[in-house]
C-alpha positions in Angstrom: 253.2 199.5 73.6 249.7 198.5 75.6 250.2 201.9 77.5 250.2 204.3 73.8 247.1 206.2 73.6 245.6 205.1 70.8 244.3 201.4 71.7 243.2 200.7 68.0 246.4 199.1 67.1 247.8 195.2 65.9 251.0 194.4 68.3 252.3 191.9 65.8 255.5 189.7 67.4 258.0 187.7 65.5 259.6 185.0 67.5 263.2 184.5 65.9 263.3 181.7 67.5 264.5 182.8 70.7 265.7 180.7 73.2 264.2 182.7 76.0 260.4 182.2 77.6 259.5 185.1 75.4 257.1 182.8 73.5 255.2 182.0 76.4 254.9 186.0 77.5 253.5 186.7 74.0 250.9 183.7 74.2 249.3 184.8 77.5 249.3 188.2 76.4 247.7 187.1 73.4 245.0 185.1 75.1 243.8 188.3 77.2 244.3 190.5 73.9 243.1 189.8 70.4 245.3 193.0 68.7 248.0 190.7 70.1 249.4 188.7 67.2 252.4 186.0 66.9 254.7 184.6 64.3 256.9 181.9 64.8 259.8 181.3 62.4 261.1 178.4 62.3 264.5 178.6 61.9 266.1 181.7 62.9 266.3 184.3 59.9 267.7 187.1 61.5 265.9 190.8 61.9 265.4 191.7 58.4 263.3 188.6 57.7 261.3 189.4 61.0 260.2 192.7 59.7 259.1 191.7 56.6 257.0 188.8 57.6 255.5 191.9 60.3 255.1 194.5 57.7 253.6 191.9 55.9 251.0 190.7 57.5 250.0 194.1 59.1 246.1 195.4 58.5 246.5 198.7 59.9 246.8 202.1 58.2 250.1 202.5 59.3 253.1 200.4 60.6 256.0 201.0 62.8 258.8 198.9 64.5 260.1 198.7 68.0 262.9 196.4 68.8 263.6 194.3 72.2 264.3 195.7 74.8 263.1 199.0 73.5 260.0 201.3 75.0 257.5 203.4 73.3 256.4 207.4 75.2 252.8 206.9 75.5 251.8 209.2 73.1 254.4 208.5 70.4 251.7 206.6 67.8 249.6 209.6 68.0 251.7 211.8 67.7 253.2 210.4 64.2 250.1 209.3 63.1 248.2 213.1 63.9 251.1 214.2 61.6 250.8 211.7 59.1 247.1 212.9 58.7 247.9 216.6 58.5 250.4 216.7 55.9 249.7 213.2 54.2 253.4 212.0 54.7 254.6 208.8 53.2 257.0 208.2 56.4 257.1 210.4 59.9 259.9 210.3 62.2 260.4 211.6 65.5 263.3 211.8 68.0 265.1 208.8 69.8 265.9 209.1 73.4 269.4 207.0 74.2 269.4 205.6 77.2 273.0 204.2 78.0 273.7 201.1 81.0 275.4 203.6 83.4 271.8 206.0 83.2 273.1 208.8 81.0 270.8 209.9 78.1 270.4 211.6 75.1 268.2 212.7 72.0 269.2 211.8 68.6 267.6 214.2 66.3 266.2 213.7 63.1 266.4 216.6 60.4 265.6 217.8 56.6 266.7 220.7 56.1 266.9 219.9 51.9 263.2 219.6 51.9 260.8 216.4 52.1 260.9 214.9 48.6 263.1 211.5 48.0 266.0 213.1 46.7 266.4 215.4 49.6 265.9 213.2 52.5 268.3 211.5 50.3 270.7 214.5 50.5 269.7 214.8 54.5 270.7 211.3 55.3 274.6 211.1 53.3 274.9 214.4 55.7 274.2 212.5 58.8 271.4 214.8 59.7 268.6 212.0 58.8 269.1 208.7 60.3 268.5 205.6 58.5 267.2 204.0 61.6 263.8 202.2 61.2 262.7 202.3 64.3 261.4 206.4 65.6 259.6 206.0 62.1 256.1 205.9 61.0 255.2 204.1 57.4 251.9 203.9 55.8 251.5 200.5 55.0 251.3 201.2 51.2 254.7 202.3 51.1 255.5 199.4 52.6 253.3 196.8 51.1 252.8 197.9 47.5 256.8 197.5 46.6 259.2 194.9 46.3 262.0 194.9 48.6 265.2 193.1 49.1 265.3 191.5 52.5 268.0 189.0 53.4 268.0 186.0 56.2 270.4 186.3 59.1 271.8 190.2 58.4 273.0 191.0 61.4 274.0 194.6 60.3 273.3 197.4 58.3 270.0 195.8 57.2 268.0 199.1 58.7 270.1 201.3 56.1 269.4 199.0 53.9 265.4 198.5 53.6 265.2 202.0 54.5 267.0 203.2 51.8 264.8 201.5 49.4 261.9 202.8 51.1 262.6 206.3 50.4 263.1 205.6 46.9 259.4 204.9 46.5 258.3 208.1 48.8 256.6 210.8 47.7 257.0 212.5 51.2 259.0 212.7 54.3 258.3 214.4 57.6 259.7 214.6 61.0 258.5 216.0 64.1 259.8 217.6 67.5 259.2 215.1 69.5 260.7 211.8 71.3 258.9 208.6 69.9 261.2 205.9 70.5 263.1 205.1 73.9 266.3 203.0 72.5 267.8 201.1 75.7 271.3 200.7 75.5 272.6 196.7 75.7 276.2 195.9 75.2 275.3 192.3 74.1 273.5 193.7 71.2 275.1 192.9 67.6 274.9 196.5 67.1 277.1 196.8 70.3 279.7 194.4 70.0 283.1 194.9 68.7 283.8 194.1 65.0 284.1 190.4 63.9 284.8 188.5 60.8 280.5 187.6 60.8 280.0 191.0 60.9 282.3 191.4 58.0 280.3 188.9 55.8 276.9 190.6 56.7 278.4 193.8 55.3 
């Protein structure tokens, strides 16, 4: 995220509490860099609750999220953001580049090919063609800030589709772009990754 080209930026972390030394990464980093922020939880509330307490406490124009693990191209925020600008989009979203453990990779594209309003990116994502992902995306941080979401603590799945989708109901309009913003790094110890369990069930 240090490496995008456009250094104006907040790099707001949430520690979930993690039982790693991740805490004391983020502190040195933060003591050579002031656009380096951290929140602590302190209980662990699971990854909706740490994008809302992000989102929330962002000051920039617009907001994105990257998860752990994950990378960003260097020119992805100025890319989204350039497009943002141009057409005065709500949300942008770019291509993900899949990277799986054995080295394999692939793009998952993002399409609208109903149009940009909320009922067809509506129509785009029930067809599969429009991922409900949040992370590739760009926000302003009125859409996100100005409206009332449910968020729940310790959702360990489906929570993307589910902010997301309320998201798009407030949007005025959508946009996507050619390009790969978001380098998703496969990790089979993921929740996303694991086989099916009776949490997973309740979360659902």
């Amino acid at each position: 995220i240090l490496t995008q080209t456009i250094s104006d930026i907040e790099i707001i972390l949430v520690n979930d509490c993690s039982p790693d030394n991740s805490v004391d990464i983020i502190k040195r980093y933060a003591a050579k860099d002031p656009h380096v922020i951290l929140i602590n939880h302190e209980g662990n509330e699971g990854p909706m609750m740490a994008r809302y307490h992000g989102y929330s406490k962002a000051e920039g124009e617009y907001i994105t999220f990257v998860d752990g693990g994950d990378t960003l191209p260097p020119h992805a925020l100025e890319q989204m953001v350039n497009e943002a600008e141009r057409v005065g989009a709500d949300i942008v979203s770019g291509k993900v580049k899949y990277i799986k453990d054995n080295g394999e990779q692939y793009d998952w594209t993002n399409r609208l090919s109903h149009g940009r309003d909320k009922v067809a990116v509506f129509k785009s994502m029930l067809e599969g063609e429009f991922h409900h992902n949040l992370c590739s995306k760009l926000f302003t941080r009125a859409i996100l800030q100005n409206f009332q979401y449910r968020n729940y603590s310790n959702l360990l799945n489906g929570e993307d589709g589910l902010l997301f989708y309320q998201i798009i109901d407030n949007s005025s309009l959508v946009t996507t772009i050619d390009a790969v913003v978001y380098e998703y790094w496969q990790n089979a110890q993921s929740s996303s990754q694991r086989k099916f369990s009776e949490s997973q069930m309740d979360s659902y």
